[in-house]
Backbone as a chain_set.jsonl record, in Angstrom:
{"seq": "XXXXXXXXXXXXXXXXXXXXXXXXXXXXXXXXXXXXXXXXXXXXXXXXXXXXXXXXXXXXXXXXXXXXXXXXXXXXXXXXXXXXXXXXXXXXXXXXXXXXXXXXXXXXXXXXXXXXXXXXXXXXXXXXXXX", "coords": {"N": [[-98.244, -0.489, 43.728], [-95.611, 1.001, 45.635], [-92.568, -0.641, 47.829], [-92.498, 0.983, 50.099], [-94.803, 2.207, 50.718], [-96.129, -0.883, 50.726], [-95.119, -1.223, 53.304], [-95.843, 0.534, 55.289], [-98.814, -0.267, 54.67], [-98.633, -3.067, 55.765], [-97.836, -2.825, 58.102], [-95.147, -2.939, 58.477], [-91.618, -3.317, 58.591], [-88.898, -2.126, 56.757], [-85.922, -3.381, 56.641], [-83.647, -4.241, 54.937], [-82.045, -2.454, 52.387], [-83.123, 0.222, 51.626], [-82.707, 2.401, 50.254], [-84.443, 1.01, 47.772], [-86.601, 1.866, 48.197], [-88.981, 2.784, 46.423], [-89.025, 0.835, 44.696], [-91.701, -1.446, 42.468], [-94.663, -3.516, 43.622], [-95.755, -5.734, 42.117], [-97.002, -8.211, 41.927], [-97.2, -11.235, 44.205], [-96.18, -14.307, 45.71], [-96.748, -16.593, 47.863], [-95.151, -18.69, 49.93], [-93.66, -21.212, 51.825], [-92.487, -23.029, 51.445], [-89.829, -23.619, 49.855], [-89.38, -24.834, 47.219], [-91.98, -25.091, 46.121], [-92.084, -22.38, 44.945], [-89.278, -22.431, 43.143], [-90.465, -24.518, 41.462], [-92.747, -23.732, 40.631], [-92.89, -20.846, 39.986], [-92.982, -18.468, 37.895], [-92.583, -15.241, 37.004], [-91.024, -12.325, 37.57], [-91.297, -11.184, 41.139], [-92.529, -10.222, 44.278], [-91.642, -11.855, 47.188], [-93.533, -13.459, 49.783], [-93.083, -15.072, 52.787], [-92.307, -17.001, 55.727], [-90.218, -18.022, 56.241], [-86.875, -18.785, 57.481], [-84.393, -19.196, 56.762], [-80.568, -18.593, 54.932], [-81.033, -19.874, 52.475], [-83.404, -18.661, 51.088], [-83.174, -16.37, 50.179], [-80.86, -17.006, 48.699], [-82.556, -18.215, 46.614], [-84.384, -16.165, 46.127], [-83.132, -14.703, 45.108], [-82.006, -15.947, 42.558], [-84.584, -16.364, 41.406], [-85.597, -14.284, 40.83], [-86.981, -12.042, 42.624], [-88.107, -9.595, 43.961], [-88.312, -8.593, 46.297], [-88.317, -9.326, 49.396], [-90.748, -10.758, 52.121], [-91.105, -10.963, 55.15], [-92.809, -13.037, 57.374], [-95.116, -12.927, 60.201], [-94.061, -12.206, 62.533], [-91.247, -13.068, 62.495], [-87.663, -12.835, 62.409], [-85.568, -12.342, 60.577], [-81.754, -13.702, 60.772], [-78.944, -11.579, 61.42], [-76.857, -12.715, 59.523], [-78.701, -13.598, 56.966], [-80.181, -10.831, 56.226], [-77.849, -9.271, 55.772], [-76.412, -10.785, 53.418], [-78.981, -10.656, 51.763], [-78.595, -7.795, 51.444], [-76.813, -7.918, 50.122], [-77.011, -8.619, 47.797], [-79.036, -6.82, 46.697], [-81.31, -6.857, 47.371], [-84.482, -5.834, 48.576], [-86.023, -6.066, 51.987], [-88.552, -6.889, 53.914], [-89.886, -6.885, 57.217], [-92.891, -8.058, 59.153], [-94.952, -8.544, 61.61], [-97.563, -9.705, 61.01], [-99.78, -12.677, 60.159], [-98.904, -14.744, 57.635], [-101.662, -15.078, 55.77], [-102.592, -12.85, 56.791], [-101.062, -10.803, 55.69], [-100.932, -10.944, 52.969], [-103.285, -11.014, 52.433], [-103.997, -8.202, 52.884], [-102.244, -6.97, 51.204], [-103.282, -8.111, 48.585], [-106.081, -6.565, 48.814], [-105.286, -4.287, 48.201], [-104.461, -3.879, 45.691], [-102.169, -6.003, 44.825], [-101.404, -8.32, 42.416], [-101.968, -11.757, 42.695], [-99.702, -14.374, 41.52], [-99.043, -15.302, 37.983], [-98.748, -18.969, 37.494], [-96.112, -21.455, 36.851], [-97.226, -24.373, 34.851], [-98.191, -27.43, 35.729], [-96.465, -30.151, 34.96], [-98.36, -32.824, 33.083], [-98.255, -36.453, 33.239], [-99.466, -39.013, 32.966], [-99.911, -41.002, 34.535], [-100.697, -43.508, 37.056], [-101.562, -41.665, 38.862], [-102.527, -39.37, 37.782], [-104.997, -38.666, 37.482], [-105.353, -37.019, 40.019], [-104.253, -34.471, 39.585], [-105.888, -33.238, 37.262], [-107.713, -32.521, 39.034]], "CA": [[-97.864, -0.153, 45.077], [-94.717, 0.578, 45.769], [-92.089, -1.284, 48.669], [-92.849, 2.128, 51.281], [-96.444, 1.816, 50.878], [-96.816, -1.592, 51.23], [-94.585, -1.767, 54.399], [-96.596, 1.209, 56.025], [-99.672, -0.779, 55.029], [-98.576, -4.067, 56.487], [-97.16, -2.318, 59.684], [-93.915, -3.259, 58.75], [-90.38, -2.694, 58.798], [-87.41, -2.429, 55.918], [-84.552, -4.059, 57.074], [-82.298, -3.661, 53.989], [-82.195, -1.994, 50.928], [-83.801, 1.265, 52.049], [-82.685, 2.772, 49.192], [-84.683, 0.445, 47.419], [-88.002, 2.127, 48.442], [-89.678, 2.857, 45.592], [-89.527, -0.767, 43.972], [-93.003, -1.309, 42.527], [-94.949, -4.412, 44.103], [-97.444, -5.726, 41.331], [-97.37, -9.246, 42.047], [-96.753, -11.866, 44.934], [-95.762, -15.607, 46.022], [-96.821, -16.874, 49.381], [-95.03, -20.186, 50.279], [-92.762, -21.481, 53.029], [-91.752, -24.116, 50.818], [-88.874, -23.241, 48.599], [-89.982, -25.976, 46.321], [-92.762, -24.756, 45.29], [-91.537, -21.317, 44.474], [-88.834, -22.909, 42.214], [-91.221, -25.134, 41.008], [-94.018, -23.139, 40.119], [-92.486, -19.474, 39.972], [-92.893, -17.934, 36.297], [-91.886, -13.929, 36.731], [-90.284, -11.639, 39.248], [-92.938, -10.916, 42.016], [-92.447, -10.329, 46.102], [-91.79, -13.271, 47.816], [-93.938, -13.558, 51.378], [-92.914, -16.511, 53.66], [-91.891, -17.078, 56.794], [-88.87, -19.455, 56.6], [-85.643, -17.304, 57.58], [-83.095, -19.334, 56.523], [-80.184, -17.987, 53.93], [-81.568, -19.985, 51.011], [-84.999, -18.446, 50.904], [-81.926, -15.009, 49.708], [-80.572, -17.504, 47.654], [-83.658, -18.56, 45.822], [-85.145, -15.454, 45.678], [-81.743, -14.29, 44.058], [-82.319, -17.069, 41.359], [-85.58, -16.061, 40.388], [-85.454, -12.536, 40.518], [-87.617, -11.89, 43.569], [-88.025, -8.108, 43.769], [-88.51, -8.144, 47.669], [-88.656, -10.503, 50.297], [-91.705, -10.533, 53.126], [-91.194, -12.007, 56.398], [-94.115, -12.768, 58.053], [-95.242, -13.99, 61.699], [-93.108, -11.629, 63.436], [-89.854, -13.961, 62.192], [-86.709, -11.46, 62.138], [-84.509, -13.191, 60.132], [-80.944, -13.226, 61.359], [-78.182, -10.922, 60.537], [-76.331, -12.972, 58.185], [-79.169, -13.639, 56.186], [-79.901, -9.709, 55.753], [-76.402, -8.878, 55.096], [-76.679, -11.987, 52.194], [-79.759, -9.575, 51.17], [-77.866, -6.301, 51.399], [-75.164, -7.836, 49.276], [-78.145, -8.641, 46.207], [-79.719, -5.805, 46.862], [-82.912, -7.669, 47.904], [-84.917, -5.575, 49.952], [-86.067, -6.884, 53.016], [-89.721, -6.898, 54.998], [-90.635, -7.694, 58.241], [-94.228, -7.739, 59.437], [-95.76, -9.311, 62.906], [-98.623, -10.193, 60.794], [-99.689, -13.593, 59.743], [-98.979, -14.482, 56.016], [-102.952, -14.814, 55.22], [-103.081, -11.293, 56.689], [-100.346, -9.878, 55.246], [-101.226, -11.501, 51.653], [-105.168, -10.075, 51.944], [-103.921, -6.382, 52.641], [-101.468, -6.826, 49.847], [-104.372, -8.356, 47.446], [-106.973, -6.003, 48.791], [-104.643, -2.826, 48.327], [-103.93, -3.807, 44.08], [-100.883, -6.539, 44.494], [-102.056, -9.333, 42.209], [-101.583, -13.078, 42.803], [-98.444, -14.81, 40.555], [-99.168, -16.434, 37.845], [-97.532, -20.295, 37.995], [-96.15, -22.326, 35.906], [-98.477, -25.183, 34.739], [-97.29, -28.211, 36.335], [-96.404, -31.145, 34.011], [-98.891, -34.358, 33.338], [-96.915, -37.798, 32.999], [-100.379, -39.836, 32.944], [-99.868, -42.258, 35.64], [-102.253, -43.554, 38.261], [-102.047, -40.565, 40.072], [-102.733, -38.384, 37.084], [-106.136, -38.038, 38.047], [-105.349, -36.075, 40.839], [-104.001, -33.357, 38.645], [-107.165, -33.032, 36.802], [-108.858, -32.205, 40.055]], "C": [[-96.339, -0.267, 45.161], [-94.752, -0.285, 47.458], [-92.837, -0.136, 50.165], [-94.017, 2.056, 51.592], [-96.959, 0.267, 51.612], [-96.383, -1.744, 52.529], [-95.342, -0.945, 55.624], [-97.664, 0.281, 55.949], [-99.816, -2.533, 55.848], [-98.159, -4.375, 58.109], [-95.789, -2.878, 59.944], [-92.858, -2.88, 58.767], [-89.022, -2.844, 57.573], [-86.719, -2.696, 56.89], [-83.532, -3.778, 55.962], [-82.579, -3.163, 53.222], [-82.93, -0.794, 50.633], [-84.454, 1.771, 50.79], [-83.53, 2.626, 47.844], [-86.766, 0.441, 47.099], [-89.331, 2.341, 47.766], [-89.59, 1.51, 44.324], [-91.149, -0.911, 43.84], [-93.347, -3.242, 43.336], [-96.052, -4.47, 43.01], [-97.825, -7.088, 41.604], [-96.664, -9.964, 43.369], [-96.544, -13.068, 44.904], [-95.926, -15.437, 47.817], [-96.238, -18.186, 50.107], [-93.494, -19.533, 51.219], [-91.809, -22.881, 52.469], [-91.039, -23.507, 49.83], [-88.788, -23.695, 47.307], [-90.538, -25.357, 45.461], [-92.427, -23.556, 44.868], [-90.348, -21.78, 43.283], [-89.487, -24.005, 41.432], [-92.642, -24.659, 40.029], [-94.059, -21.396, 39.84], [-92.049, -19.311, 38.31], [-92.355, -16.686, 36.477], [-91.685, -13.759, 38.662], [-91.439, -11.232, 39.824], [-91.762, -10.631, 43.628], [-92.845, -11.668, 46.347], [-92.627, -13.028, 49.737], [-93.574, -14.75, 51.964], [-92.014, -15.769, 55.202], [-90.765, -18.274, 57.198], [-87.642, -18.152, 56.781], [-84.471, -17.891, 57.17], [-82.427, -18.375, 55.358], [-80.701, -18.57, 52.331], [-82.924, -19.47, 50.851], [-83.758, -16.951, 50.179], [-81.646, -15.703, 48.265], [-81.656, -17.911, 46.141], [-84.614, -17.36, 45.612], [-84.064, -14.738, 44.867], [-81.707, -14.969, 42.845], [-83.586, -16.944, 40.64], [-86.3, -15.061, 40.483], [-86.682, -11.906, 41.211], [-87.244, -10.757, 43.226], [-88.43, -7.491, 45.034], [-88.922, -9.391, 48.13], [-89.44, -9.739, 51.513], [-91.398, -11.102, 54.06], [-92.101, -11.847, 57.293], [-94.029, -13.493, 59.752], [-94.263, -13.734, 62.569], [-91.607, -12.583, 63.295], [-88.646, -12.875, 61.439], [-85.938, -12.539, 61.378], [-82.814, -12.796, 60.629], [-79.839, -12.41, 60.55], [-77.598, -11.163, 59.468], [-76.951, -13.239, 56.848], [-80.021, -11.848, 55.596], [-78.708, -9.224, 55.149], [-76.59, -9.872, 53.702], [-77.616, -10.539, 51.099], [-79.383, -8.059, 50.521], [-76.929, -6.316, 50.099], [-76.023, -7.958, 47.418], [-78.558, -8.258, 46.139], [-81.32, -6.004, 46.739], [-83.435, -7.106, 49.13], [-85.915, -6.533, 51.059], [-87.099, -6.697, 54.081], [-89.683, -7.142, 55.678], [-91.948, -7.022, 58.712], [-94.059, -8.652, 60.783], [-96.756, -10.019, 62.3], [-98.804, -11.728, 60.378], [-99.327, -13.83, 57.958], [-100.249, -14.479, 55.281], [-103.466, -13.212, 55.612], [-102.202, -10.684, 55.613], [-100.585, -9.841, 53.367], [-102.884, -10.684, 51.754], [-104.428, -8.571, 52.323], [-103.047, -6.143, 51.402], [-102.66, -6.86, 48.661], [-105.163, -7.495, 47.273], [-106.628, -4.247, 48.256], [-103.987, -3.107, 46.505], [-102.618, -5.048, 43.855], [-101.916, -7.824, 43.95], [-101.354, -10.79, 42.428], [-100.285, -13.563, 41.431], [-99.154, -15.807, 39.355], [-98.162, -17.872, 37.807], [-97.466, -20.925, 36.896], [-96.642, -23.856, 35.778], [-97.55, -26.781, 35.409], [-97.305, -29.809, 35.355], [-97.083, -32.547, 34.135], [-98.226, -35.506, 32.855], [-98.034, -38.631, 32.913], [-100.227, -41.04, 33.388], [-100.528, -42.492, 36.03], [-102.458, -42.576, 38.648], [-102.538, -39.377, 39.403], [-103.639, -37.653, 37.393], [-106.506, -36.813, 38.926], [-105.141, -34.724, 40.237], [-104.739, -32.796, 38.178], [-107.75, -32.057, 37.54], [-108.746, -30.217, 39.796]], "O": [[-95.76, -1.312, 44.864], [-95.73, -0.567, 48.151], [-93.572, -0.593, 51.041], [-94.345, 1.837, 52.758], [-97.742, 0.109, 52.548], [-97.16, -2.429, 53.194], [-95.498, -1.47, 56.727], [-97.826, -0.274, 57.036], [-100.833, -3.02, 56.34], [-98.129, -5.332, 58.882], [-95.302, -3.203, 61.026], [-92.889, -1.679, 59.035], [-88.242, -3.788, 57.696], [-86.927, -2.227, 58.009], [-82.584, -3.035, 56.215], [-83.793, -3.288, 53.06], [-83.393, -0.66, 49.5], [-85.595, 1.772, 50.328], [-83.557, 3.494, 46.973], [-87.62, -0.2, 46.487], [-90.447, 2.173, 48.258], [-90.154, 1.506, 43.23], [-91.882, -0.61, 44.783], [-92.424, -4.035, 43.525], [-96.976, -3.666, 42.885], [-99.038, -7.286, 41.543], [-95.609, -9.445, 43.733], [-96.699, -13.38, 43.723], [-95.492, -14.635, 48.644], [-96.995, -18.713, 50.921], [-92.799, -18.524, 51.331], [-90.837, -23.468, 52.943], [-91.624, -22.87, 48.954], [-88.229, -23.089, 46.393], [-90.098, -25.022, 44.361], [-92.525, -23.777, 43.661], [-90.704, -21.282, 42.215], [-88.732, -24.415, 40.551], [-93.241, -25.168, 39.082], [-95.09, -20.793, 39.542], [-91.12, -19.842, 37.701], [-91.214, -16.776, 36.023], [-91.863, -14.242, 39.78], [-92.46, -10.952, 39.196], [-90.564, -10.855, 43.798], [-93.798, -12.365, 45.997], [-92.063, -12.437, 50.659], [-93.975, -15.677, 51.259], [-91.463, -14.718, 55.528], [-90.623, -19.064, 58.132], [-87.609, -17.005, 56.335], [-83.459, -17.19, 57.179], [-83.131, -17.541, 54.786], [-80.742, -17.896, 51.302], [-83.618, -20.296, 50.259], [-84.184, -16.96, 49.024], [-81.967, -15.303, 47.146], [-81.369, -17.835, 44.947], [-85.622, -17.553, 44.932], [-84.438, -14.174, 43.838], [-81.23, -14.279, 41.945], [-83.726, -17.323, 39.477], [-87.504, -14.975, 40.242], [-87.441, -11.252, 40.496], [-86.33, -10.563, 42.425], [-88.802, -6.321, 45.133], [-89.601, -10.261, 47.583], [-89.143, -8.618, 51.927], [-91.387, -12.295, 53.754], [-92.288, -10.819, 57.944], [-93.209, -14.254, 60.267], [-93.659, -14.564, 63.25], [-90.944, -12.637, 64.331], [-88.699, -12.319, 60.342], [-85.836, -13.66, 61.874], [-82.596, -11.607, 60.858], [-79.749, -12.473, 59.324], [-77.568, -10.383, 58.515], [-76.308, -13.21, 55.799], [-80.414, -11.846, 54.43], [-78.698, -8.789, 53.998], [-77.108, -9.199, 52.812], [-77.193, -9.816, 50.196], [-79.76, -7.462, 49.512], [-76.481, -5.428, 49.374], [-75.67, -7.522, 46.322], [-79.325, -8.688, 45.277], [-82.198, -5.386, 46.136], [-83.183, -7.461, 50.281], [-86.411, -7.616, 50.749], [-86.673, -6.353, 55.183], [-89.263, -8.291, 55.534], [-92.147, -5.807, 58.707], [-93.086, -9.392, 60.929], [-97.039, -11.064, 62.885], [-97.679, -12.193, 60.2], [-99.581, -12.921, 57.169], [-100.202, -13.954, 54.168], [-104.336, -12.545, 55.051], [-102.728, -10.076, 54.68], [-100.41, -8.842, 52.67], [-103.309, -9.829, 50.977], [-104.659, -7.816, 51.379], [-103.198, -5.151, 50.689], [-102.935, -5.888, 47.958], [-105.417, -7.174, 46.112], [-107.418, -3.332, 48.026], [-103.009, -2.434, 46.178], [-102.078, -5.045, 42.749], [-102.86, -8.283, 44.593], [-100.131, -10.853, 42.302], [-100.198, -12.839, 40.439], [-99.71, -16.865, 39.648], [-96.962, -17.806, 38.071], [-98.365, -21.047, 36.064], [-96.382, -24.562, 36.752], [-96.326, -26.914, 35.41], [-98.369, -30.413, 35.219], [-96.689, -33.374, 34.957], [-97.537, -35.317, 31.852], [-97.442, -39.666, 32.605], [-100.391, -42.054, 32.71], [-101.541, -41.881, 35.689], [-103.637, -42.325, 38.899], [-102.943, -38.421, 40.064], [-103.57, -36.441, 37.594], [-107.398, -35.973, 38.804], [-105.99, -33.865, 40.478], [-104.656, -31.59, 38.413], [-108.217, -31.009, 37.094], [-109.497, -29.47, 40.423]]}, "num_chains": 1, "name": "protein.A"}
C-alpha cells in the first residue's frame, strides 16, 4: 500500500511531503511511548501515535520511519511539520482512533513490525519475561 492509499483509506490528510505520495507502507509501529519504539524498533516501518511533540520527528528521523501517523484527530503543530518537511518525513493526520486506524491498515495488507527481542538479565523479575 502505498502513503495515498492508505491516507484515502484512513480518511486522512497529508500534511507534508506530498511529493512523497507514493512511499510504500508494508509495515507499522503503534506506540505513544517513544521508548518503546527506540527500544524495540528493528526496521523502517510507519510510525502511528498520537503524541505531537517535535521528538516523536526526531525519533522517527533516527530510525528511519518512512511516515508518521497522527491519530485521534491530534494536528500536530506547525513547527513540528516544518521539522518533518525539513527530513522529508511525510506526515498523516487521521480523526480516527489508533486501534482503528491500525485495523484498516492491518486489514488492508500493512503488516505488524517485527521487534527487537528484549534482553533477559535473570533476576527476580525475570519470570515475568517468560510470560
Amino acid at each position: 500500500m502505498d502513503l495515498h492509499e492508505a491516507t484515502r483509506l484512513i480518511q486522512g490528510e497529508l500534511l507534508v511531503n506530498e511529493e512523497n505520495k507514493d512511499t510504500k507502507i508494508e509495515r507499522a509501529y503503534a506506540v505513544d511511548l517513544l521508548s518503546d519504539l527506540l527500544a524495540l524498533a528493528d526496521e523502517p516501518a510507519t510510525l502511528v501515535t498520537g503524541t505531537i511533540s517535535p521528538q516523536v520527528v526526531r525519533v522517527a528521523h533516527i530510525m528511519n520511519v518512512v511516515a508518521i501517523v497522527f491519530v485521534r484527530g491530534k494536528r500536530p503543530p506547525r513547527p513540528v511539520l516544518d521539522y518533518a518537511q525539513q527530513l522529508r518525513i511525510p506526515v498523516l493526520f487521521t480523526r480516527k482512533t489508533m486501534f482503528e486506524t491500525c485495523g484498516l491498515l492491518y486489514s488492508n495488507g500493512v503488516r505488524p513490525c517485527r521487534i527487537r527481542p528484549v534482553p533477559s538479565f535473570g533476576g527476580p523479575d525475570d519470570a515475568a519475561t517468560r510470560l
